[in-house]
C-alpha positions in Angstrom: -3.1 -201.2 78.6 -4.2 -204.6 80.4 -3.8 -207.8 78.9 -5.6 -210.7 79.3 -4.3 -214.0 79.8 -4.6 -217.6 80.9 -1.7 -216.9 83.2 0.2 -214.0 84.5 4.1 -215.3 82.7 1.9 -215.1 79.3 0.8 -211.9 80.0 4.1 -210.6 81.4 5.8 -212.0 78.7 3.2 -209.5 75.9 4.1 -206.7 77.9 7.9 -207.0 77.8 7.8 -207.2 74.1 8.5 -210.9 73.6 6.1 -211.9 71.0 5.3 -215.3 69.6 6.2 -216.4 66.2 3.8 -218.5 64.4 5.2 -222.2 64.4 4.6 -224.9 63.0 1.0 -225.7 64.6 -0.3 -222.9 62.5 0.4 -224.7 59.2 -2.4 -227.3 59.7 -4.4 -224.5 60.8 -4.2 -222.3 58.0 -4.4 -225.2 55.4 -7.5 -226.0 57.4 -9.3 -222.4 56.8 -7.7 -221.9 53.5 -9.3 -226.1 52.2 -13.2 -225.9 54.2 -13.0 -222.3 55.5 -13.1 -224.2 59.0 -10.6 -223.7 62.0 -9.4 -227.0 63.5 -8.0 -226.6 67.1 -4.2 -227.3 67.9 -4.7 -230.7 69.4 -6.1 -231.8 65.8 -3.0 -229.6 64.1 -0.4 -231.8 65.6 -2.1 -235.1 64.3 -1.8 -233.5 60.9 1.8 -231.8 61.1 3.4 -234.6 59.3 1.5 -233.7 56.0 4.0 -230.8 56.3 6.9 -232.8 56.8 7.5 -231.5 60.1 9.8 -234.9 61.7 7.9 -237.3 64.5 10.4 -236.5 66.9 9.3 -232.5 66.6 6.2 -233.5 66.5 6.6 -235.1 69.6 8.3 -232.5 71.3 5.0 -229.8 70.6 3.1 -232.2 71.8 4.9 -232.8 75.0 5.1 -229.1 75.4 1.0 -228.4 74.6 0.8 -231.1 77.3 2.0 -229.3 79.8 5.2 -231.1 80.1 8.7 -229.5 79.9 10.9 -230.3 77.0 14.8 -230.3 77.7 17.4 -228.9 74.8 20.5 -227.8 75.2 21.9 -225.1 72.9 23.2 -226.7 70.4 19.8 -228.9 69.8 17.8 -225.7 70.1 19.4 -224.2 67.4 18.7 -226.7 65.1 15.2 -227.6 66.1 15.4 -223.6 65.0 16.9 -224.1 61.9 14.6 -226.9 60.8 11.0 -225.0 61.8 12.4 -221.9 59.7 12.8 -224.1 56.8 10.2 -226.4 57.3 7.7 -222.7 57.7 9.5 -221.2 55.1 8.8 -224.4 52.4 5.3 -224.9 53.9 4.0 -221.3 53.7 5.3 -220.5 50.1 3.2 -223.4 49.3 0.3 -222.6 50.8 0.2 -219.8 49.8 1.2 -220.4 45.8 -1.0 -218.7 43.2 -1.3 -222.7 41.2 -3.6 -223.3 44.4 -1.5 -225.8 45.7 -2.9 -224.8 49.6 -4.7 -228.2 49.3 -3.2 -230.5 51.7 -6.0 -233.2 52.1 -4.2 -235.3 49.6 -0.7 -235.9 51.3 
């Protein structure tokens, strides 16, 4: 099987088996599709992650890291920049997904 990709590590990375795991761009995103039926692109995601409480500082560091730029952690701040997308995707996607139709995020 070949994959395609912009670059060769993405591509390299697919075929070892690491996957991706939705993050917190895709929250915007999905809102997005779910409120017009319309898919905004990631640049216009980030501008909107603070509707899902996502803190500036993270914020900051996706957008650092979309631009191309590295973003230095060390363990111990990797693991709870972890902790906090887990709970922040784990809060945002019950929501959006709730049956009282709560998905609506053009109001925060």
């Amino acid at each position: 099987m070949r994959l395609l990709a912009a670059d060769g590590g993405a591509a390299r990375r697919l075929a070892q088996g690491h996957v991706g795991r939705p993050g917190p761009i895709t929250l915007p995103r999905a809102a997005a599709v779910l409120d017009t039926g319309e898919l905004i692109t990631k640049g216009e995601a980030i501008g909107k992650l603070g509707q899902f409480s996502v803190p500036a500082a993270l914020v900051a560091q996706i957008y650092h890291r979309r631009a191309g730029e590295q973003v230095r952690l060390n363990w111990l701040q990797r693991s709870i920049r972890a902790w906090r997308v887990r709970r922040i995707m784990s809060t945002s996607l019950r929501r959006l997904t709730s049956a009282d139709g709560s998905a609506n995020t053009s109001g925060h």
